[in-house]
C-alpha positions as CSV (number, residue, x, y, z in Angstrom):
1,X,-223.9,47.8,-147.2
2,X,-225.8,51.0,-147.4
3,X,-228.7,52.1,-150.2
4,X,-227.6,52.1,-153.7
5,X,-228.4,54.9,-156.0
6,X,-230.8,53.1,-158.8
7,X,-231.9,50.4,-156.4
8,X,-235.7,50.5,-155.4
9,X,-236.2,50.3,-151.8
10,X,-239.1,49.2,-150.5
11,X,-241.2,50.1,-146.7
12,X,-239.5,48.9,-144.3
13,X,-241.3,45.0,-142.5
14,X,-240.8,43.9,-139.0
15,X,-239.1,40.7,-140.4
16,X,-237.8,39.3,-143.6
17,X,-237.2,36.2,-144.6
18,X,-234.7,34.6,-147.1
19,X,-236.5,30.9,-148.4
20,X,-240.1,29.5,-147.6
21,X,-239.3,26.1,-146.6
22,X,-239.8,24.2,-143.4
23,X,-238.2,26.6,-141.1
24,X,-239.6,29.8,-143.5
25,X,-243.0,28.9,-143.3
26,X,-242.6,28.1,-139.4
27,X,-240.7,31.3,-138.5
28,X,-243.6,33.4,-140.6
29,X,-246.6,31.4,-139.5
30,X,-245.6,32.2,-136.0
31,X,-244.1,35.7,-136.1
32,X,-246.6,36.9,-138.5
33,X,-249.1,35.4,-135.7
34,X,-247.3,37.4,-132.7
35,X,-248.1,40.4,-134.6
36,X,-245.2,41.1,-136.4
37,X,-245.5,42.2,-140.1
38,X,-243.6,39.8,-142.2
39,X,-242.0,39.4,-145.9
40,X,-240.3,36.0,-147.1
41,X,-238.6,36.1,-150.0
42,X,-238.2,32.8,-152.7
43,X,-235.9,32.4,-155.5
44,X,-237.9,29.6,-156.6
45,X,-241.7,29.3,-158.0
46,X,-245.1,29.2,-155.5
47,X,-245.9,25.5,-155.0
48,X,-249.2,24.2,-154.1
49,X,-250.5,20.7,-153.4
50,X,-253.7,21.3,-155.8
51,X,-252.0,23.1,-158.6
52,X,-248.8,21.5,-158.9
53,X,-248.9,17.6,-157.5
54,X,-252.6,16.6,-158.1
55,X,-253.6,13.1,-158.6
56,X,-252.9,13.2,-162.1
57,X,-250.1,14.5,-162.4
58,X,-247.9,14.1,-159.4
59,X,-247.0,10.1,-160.0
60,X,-244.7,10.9,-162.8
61,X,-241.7,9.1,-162.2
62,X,-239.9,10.7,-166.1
63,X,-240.8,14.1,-164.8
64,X,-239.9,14.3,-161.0
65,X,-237.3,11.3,-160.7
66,X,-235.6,11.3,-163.9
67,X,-236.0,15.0,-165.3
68,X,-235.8,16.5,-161.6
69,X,-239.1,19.0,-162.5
70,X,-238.6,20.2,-158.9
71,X,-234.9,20.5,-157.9
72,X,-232.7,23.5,-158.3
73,X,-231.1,23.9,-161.4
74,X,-227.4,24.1,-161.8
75,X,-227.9,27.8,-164.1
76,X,-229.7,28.7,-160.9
77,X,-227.1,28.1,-158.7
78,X,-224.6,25.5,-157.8
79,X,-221.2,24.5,-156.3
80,X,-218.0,23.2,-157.3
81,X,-216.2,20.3,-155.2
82,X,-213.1,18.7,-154.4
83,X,-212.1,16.1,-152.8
84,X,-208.7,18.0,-150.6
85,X,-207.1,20.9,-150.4
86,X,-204.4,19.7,-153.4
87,X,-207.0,19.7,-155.8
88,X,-208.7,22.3,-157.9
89,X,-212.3,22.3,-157.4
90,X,-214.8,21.9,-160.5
91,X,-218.3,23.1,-160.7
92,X,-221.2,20.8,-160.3
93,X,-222.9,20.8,-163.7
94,X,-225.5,18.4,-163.1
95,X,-227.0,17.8,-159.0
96,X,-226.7,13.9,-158.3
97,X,-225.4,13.1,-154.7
98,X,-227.4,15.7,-153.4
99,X,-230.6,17.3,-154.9
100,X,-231.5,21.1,-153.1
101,X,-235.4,21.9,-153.7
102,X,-236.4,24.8,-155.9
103,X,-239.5,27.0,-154.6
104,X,-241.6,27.1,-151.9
105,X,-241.5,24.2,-149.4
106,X,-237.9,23.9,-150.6
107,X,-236.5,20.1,-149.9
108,X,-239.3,19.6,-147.5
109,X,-241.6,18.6,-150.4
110,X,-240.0,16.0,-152.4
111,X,-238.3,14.5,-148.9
112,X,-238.9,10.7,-147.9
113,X,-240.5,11.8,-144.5
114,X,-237.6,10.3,-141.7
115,X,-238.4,12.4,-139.2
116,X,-235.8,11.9,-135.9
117,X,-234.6,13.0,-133.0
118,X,-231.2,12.9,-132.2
119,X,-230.0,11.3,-129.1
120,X,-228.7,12.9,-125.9
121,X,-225.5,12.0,-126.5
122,X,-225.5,13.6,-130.1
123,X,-225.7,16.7,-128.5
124,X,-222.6,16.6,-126.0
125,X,-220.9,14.6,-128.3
126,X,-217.0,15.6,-127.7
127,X,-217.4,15.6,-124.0
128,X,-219.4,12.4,-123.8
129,X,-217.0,10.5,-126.2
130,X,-213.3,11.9,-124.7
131,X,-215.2,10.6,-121.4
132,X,-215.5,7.6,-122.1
133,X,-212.8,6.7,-124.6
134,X,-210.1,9.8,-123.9
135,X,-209.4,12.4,-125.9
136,X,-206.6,10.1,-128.2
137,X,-209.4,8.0,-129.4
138,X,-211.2,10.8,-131.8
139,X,-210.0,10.2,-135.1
140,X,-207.2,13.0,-136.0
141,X,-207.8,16.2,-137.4
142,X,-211.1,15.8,-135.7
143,X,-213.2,19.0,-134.9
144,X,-216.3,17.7,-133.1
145,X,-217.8,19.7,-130.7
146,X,-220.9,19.9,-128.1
147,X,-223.8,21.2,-129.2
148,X,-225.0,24.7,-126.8
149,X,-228.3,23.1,-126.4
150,X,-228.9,20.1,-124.9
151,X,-231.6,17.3,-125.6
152,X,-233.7,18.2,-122.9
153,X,-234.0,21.5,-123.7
154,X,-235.0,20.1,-127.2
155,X,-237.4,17.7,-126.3
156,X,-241.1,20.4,-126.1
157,X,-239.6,21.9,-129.5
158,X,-239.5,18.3,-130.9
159,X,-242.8,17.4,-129.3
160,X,-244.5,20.3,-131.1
161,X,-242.7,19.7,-134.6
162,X,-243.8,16.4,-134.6
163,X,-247.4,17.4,-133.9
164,X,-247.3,20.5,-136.4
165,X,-246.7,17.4,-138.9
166,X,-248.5,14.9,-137.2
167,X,-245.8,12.1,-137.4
168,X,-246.3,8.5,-137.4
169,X,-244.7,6.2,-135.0
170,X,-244.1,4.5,-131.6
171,X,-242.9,5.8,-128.6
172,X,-240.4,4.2,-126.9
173,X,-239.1,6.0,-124.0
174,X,-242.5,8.0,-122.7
175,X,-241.2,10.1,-119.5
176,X,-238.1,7.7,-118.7
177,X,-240.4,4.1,-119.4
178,X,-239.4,1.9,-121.5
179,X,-242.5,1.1,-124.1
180,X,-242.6,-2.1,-125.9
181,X,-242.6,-1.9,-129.4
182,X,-240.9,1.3,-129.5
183,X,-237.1,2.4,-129.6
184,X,-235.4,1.6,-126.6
185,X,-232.5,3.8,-127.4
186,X,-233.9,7.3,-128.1
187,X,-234.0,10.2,-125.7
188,X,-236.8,10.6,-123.3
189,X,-239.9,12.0,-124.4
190,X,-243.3,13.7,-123.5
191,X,-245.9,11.9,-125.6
192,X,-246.3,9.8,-127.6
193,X,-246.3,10.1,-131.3
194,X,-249.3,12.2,-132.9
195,X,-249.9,9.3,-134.9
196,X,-250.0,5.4,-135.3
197,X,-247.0,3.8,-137.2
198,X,-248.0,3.1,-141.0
199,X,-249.4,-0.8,-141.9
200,X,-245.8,-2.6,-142.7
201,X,-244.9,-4.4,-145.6
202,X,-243.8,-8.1,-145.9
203,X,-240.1,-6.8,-145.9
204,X,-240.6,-5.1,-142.6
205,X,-242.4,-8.1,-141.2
206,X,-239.2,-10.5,-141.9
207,X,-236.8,-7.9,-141.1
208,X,-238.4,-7.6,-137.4
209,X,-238.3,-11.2,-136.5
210,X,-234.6,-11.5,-138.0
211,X,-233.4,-8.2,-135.8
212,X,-235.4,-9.7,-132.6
213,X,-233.6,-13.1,-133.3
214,X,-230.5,-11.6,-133.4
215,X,-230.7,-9.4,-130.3
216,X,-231.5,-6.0,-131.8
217,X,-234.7,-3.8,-131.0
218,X,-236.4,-3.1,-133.9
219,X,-239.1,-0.6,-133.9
220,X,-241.4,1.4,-136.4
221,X,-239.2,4.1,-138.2
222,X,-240.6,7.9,-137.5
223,X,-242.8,8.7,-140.5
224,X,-244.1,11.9,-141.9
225,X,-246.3,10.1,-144.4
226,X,-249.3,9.8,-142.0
227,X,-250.8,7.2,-140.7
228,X,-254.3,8.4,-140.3
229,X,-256.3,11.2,-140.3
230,X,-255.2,14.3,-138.3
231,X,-255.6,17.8,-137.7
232,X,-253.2,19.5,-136.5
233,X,-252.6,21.7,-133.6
234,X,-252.8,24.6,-136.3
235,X,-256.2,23.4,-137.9
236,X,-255.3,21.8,-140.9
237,X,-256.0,18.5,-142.2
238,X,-253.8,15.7,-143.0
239,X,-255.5,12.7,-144.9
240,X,-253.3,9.5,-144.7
241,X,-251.1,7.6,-146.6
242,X,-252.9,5.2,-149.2
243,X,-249.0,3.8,-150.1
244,X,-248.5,4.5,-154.1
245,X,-244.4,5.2,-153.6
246,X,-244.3,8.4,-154.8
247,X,-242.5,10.0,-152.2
248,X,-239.1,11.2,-152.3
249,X,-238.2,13.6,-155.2
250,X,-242.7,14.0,-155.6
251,X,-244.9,16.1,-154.3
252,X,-247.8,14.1,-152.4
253,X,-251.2,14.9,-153.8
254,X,-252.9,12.9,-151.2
255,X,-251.8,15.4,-148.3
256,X,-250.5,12.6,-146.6
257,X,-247.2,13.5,-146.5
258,X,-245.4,16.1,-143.8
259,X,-244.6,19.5,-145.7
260,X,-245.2,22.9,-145.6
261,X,-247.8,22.6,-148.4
262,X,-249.7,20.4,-145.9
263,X,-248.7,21.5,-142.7
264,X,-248.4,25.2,-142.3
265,X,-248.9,27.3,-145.7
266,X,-252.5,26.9,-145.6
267,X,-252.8,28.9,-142.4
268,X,-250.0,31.3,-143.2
269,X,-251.1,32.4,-146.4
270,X,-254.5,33.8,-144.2
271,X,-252.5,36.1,-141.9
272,X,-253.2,39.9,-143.6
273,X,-249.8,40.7,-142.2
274,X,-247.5,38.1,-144.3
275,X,-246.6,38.1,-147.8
276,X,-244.3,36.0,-150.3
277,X,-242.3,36.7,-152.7
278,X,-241.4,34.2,-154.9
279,X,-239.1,34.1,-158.6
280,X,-236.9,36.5,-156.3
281,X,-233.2,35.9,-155.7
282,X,-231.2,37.6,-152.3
283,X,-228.4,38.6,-153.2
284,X,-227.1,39.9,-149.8
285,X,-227.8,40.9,-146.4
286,X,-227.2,44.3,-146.4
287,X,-225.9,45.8,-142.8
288,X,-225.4,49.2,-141.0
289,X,-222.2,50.8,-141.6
290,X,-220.6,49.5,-138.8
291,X,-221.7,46.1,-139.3
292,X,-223.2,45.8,-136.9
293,X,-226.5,45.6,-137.3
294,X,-228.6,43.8,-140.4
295,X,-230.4,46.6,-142.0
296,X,-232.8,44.1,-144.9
297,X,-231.8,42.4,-147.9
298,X,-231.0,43.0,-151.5
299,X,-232.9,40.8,-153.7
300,X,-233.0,40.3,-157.8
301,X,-236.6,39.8,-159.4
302,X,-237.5,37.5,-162.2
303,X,-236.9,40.6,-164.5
304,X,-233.7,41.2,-163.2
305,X,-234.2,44.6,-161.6
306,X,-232.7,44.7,-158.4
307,X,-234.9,45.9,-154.6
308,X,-234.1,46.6,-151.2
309,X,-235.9,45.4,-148.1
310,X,-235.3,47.1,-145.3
311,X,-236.5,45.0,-142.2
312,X,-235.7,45.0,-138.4
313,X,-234.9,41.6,-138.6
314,X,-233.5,39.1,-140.5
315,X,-234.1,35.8,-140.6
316,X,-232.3,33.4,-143.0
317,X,-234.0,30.2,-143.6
318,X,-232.6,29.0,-146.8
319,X,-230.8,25.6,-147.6
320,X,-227.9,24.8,-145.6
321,X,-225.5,25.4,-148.4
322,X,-226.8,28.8,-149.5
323,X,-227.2,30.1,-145.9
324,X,-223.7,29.5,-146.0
325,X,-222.8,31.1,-149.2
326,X,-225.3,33.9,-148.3
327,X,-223.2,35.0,-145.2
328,X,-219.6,35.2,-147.1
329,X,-221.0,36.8,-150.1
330,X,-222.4,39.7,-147.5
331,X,-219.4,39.8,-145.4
332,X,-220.6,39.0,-142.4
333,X,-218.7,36.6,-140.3
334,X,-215.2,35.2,-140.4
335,X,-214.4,32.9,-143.3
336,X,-212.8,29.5,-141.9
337,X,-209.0,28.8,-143.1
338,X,-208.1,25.3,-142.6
339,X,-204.5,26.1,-142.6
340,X,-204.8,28.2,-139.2
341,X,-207.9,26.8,-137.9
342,X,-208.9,30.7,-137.6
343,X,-212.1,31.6,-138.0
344,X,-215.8,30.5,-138.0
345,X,-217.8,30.8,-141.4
346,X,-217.4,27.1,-143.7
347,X,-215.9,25.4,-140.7
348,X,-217.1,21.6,-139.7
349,X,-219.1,21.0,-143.0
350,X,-220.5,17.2,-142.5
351,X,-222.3,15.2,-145.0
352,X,-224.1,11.4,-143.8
353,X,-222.3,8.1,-144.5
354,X,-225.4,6.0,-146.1
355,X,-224.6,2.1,-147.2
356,X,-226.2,-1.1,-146.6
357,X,-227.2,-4.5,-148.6
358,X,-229.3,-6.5,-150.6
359,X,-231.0,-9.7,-150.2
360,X,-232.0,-11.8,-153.1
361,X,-234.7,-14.3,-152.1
362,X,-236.7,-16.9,-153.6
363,X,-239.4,-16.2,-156.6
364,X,-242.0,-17.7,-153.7
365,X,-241.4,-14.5,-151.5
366,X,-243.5,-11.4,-153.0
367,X,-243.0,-8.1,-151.5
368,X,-244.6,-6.3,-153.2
369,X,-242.6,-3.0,-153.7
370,X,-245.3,-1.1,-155.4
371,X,-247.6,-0.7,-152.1
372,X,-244.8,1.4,-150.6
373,X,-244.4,4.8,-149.1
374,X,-241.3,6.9,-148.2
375,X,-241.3,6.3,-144.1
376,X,-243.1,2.8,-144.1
377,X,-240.0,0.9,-142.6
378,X,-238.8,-1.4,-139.4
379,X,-235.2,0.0,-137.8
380,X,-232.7,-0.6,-135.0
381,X,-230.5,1.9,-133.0
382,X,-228.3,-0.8,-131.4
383,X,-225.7,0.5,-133.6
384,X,-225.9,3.9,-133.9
385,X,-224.8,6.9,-131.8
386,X,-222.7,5.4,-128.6
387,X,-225.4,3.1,-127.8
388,X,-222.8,0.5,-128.1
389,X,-219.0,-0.1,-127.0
390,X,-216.8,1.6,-130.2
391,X,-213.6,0.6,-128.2
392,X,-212.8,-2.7,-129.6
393,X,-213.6,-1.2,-133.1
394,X,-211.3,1.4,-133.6
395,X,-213.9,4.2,-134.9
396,X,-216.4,6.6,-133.4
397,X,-219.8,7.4,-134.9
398,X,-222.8,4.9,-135.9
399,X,-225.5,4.5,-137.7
400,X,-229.4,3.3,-137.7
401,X,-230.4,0.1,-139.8
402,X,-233.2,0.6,-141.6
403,X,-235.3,-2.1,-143.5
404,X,-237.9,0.1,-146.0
405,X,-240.3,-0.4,-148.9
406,X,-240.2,2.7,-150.5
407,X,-241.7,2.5,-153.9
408,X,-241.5,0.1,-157.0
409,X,-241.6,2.6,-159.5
410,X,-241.0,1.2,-163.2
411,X,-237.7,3.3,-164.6
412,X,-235.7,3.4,-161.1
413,X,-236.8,0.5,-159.5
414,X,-235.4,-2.6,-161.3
415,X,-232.4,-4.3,-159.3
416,X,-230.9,-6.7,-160.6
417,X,-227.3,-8.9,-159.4
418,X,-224.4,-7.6,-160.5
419,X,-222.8,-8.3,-163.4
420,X,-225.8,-8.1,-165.3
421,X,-225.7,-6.1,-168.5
422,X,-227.4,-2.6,-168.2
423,X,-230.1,-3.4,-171.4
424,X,-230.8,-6.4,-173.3
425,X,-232.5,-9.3,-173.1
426,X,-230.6,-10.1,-170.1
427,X,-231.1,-7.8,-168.6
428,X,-234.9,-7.7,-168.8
429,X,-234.7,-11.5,-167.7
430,X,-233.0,-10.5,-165.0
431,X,-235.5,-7.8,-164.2
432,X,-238.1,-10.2,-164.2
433,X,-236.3,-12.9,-162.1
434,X,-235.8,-10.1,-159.0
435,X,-238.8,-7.8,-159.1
436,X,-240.5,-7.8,-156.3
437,X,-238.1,-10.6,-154.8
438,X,-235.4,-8.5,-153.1
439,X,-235.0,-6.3,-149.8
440,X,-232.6,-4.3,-148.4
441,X,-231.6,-3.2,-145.6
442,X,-229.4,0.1,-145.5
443,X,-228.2,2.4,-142.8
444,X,-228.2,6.4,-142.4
445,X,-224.8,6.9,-140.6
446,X,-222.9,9.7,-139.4
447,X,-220.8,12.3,-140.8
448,X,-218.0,13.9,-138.4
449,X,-216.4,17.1,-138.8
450,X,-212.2,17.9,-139.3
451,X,-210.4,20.3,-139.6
452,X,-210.0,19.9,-143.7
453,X,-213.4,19.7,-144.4
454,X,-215.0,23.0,-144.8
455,X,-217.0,25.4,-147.2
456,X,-215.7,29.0,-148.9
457,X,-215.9,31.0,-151.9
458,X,-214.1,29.5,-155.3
459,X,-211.8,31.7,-156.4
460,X,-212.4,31.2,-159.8
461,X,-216.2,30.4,-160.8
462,X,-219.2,32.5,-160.6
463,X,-222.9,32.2,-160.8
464,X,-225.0,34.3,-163.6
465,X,-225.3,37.4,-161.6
466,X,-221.5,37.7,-161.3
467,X,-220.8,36.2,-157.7
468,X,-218.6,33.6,-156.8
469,X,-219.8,30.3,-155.9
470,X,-219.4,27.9,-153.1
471,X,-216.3,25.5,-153.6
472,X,-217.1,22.4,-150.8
473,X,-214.0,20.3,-149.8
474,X,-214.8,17.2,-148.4
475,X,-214.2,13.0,-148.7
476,X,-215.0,10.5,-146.3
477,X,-213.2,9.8,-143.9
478,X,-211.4,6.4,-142.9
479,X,-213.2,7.0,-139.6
480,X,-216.4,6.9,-141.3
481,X,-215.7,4.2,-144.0
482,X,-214.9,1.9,-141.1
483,X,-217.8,2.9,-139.1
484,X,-219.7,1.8,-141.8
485,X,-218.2,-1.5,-143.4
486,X,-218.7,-2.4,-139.4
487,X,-222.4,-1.3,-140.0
488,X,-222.2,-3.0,-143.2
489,X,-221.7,-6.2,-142.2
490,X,-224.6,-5.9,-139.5
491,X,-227.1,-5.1,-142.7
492,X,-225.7,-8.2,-144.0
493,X,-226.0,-10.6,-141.0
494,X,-229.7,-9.5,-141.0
495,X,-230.9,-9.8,-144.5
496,X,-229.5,-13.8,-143.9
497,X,-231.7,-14.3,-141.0
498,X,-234.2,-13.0,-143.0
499,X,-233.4,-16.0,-145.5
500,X,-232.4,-14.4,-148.7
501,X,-230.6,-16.6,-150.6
502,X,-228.0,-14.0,-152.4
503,X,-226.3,-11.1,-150.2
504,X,-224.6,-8.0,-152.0
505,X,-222.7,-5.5,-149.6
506,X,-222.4,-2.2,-150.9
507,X,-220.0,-0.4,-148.6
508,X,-219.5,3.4,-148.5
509,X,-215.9,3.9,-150.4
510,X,-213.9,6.7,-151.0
511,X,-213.1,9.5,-152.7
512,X,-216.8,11.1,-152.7
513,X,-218.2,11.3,-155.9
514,X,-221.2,14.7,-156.8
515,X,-222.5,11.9,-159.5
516,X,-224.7,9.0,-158.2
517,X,-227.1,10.3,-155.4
518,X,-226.6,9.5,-151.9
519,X,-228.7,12.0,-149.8
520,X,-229.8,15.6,-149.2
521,X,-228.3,16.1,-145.6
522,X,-225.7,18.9,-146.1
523,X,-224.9,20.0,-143.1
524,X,-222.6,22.3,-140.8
525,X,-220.8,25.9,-142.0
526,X,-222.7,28.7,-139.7
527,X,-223.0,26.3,-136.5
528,X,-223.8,27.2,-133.4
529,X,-222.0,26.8,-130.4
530,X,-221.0,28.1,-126.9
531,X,-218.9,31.0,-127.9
532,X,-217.9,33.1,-131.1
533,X,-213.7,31.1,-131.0
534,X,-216.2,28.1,-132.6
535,X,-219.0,28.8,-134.1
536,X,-221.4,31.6,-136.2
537,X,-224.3,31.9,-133.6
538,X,-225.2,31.5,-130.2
539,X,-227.3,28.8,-128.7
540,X,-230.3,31.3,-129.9
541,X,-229.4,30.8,-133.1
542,X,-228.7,34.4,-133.2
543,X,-225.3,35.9,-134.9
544,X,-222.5,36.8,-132.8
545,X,-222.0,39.8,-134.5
546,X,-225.0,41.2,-136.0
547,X,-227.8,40.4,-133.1
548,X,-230.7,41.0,-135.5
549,X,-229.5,38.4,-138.1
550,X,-230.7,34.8,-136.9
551,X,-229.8,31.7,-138.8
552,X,-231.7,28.4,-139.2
553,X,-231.4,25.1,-140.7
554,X,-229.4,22.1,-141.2
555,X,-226.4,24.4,-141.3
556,X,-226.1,25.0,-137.7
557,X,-224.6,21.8,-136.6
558,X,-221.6,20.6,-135.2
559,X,-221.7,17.5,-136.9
560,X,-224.2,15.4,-138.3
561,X,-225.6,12.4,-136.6
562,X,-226.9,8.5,-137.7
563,X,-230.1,10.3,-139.0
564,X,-232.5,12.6,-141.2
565,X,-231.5,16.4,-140.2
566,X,-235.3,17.3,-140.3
567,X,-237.2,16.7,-137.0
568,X,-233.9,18.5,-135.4
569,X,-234.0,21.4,-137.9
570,X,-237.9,21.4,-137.2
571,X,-236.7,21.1,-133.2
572,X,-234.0,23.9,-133.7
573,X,-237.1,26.4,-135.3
574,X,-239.0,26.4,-132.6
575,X,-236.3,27.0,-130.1
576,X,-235.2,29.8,-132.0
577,X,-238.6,31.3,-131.7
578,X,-239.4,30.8,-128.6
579,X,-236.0,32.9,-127.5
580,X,-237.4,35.6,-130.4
581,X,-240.9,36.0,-128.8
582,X,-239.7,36.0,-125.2
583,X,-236.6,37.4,-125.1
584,X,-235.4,39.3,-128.0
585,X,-238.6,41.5,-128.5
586,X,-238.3,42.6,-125.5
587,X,-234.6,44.1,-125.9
588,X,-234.4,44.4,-129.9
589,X,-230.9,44.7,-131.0
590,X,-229.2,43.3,-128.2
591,X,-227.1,39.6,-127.8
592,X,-228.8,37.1,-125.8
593,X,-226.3,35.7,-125.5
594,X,-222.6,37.8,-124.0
595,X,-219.1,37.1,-126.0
């Protein structure tokens, strides 16, 4: 798209950025540092620890949880869903299974904290599973496919994310070792964790001995609410956790918790040679007449007047979802059609396949809820990934079993058996039977990709600027709901070696449902892959067809594992940059990678 007559353009930047999240602030902080002068451009508001989530504001539970003060609005932007191809899709008019962030920091401020690595196996996932199981056991319609990169060429980019936001944990495989006390299971790694794991809870106490009992490894789950206090390898401060569960959907006012408020803004907003936007939509990445080259961005201000960027490069660190929607609505990139499996853009959308169960115990066990924090939980990997044998079970995928103490916030936080009636006098018996006397233990499994599960353009529904928004179709699969009644069950077995004297599974069922929430981790759409037959971008992250247009985020993968998206999307950043720095400044406007 060339200039428009009436549009303002503005001088030209080395770099602009679309979104100031996790990977925004990181590609800025970094570029901005090489030298480079740098733009990023928010629809949202600024967001800052001291302003907007101080200590006497920030624990609001009817604000943040209930009235979603800091999630996207559906008159900002939203999608409709449907279930399969049969069905007309509908517009989401109210967020609830998922809940995209609105301003700067994006989803990384009101996340929980999980922060994983994948495993090795994630990564060649199709040729390690047809290996060992054949090709006829993937589920049909299946489009799994190997990740470009590999875990070892990961594992420095993880190591530095997880210092950057000084996670909390214990190492269990330092340098090929086995470490006691850590997880057995993950991929090899460097060093050990910035940080100590956080002070458990009762919950986390039982649930270890009951896993150990049973067999299982449990270990301290990866936390970005920290420990301790720590500086990072940029300068800045963390303080630690002091537990008040207000974590996920808050902003922390202790800066205790990983985010870019705590983690990176505070040395980004020094560099004389970066500057934010915010209250500013992009509308489109505009592109050279042959297309083949990113020329800047068109963006809407809060006023509505309408300003071009031109920039040498592009990089589009938005939500998965609207990197997505931000491609087709530019034209750049091939959109996917299920019916022919032609094409690229929308193809192997994958969601996560949370369940688990709670334990009622006895009024003499207090766990106290209350003294809880977002990360602060005991897990086990026996189950996730291919750590174990999926033949007899008919299914591929897994999940992690996680046993966490949250928060024990006074609206949300009130479970009760079922059956009991939703108000009432019984109910508020109830409530006061089972506060403070239940656990559970749940599981973050994975999401596959198929062929009939993708992302495109509704042909009927637009946004308020006129554009046509994103229609998702996707359910869960059987593959998946069997994976996790299997995992399920597991949950189950545990909470009754823990000794609770009631058990209630709640398994995953289908069709998926936009209402009750069930987690952030949209993923998939513009992945990245070996070659441009399956994917967006190149192991660089860089696209195929416009080399000075790179792409970040949860959007670039395959498929999504048995975990949080964010220490990979954190991994993924740095990779990207590192290949910016060394290779593509040196040879602007060129592939790094050949068709």
């Amino acid at each position: 798209m060339e200039w428009e007559a009436g549009m303002r353009r503005l001088p030209k930047k080395d770099v602009v950025i679309v979104g100031l999240g996790w990977t925004g602030s990181i590609m800025a902080y970094e570029l901005s540092r090489a030298g480079l002068d740098v733009v990023a451009i928010e629809r949202g508001p600024w967001r800052d620890t001291a302003a907007d989530y101080n200590l006497g504001t920030a624990p609001d539970e009817l604000r943040y949880a209930i009235r979603q003060d800091i999630f996207l609005r559906p008159a900002q932007d939203t999608q409709t869903a449907r279930n399969s191809l049969d069905q007309v899709a509908l517009p989401i008019r109210k967020y609830g299974s998922y809940l995209p962030g609105n301003g700067v920091g994006g989803a990384g401020v009101h996340w929980n904290g999980h922060t994983w690595r994948f495993m090795p196996s994630d990564f060649n996932l199709r040729s390690h599973l047809t290996g060992r199981y054949g090709e006829g056991f993937l589920p049909e319609g299946s489009t799994i496919q190997d990740w470009p990169v590999s875990y070892d060429e990961l594992e420095p980019h993880y190591d530095f994310f997880e210092k950057v936001c000084g996670i909390s944990g214990k190492a269990g495989n330092l340098r090929g070792a086995i470490q006691p006390g850590g997880n057995p299971f993950e991929g090899w790694r460097s060093d050990e964790y910035p940080t100590r794991p956080l002070r458990m809870n009762l919950a986390q106490t039982m649930f270890e001995k009951a896993a150990t009992d049973l067999g299982l490894h449990p270990f301290p789950l990866p936390s970005g609410n920290i420990s301790e206090p720590y500086t990072n390898p940029y300068g800045v401060r963390l303080a630690p956790c002091t537990y008040c569960g207000f974590c996920e959907w808050f902003g922390c006012a202790n800066y205790s918790k990983s985010s870019p408020q705590t983690c990176v803004l505070p040395v980004l907003m020094r560099q004389p040679n970066f500057e934010a936007r915010t209250l500013c939509e992009v509308t489109r990445i505009n592109t050279s007449r042959d297309g083949r080259m990113a020329t800047g961005v068109t963006y809407v201000d809060s006023s509505g007047e309408e300003w071009e960027q031109p920039a040498e490069i592009v990089l589009l660190c938005a939500y998965a979802l609207f990197n997505v929607r931000l491609l087709m609505l530019s034209g750049i990139g091939r959109q996917y059609d299920p019916a022919t499996g032609e094409g690229t853009l929308g193809r192997n959308y994958a969601y996560q396949t949370n369940a688990g169960s709670v334990g009622y115990f006895s009024r003499d066990t207090h766990f106290n809820p209350f003294a809880g924090a977002g990360s602060l939980g005991m897990m086990a990997d026996d189950y996730n990934g291919d750590v174990f044998d999926h033949g007899p079970h008919g299914f591929i995928g897994g999940a992690n079993l996680n046993c966490t103490t949250t928060n024990g916030r006074p609206i949300m936080s009130r479970p009760v058996p079922p059956g009991t009636p939703r108000w009432g006098a019984q109910w508020k018996r109830a409530t006061a039977e089972t506060y403070g006397h239940t656990a559970n233990v749940g599981s973050q499994g994975s999401s596959y990709s198929y062929r009939d599960v993708y992302l495109d353009l509704d042909p009927t529904y637009t946004d308020r600027l006129g554009r046509p928004l994103m229609r998702m179709t996707f359910d869960f699969k059987e593959n998946e709901l069997k994976m996790s009644r299997f995992i399920v069950d597991r949950t189950a077995e545990i909470l009754q070696a823990m000794g609770a004297e009631r058990i209630v599974k709640n398994n995953k069922s289908g069709p998926w449902s936009v209402v009750p929430y069930q987690t952030t981790h949209n993923t998939g759409g513009a992945v990245m892959g070996h070659t441009p037959r399956d994917s967006v971008v190149n192991r660089y992250t860089q696209h195929w067809d416009v080399p000075n247009l790179f792409v970040s985020g949860a959007c670039l993968f395959p498929q999504n594992a048995g975990y949080n998206p964010t220490g990979t999307v954190g991994a993924l950043t740095y990779w990207a940059l590192d290949a910016i720095k060394t290779r593509y400044l040196r040879n602007p406007g060129q592939p790094m990678v050949q068709a």
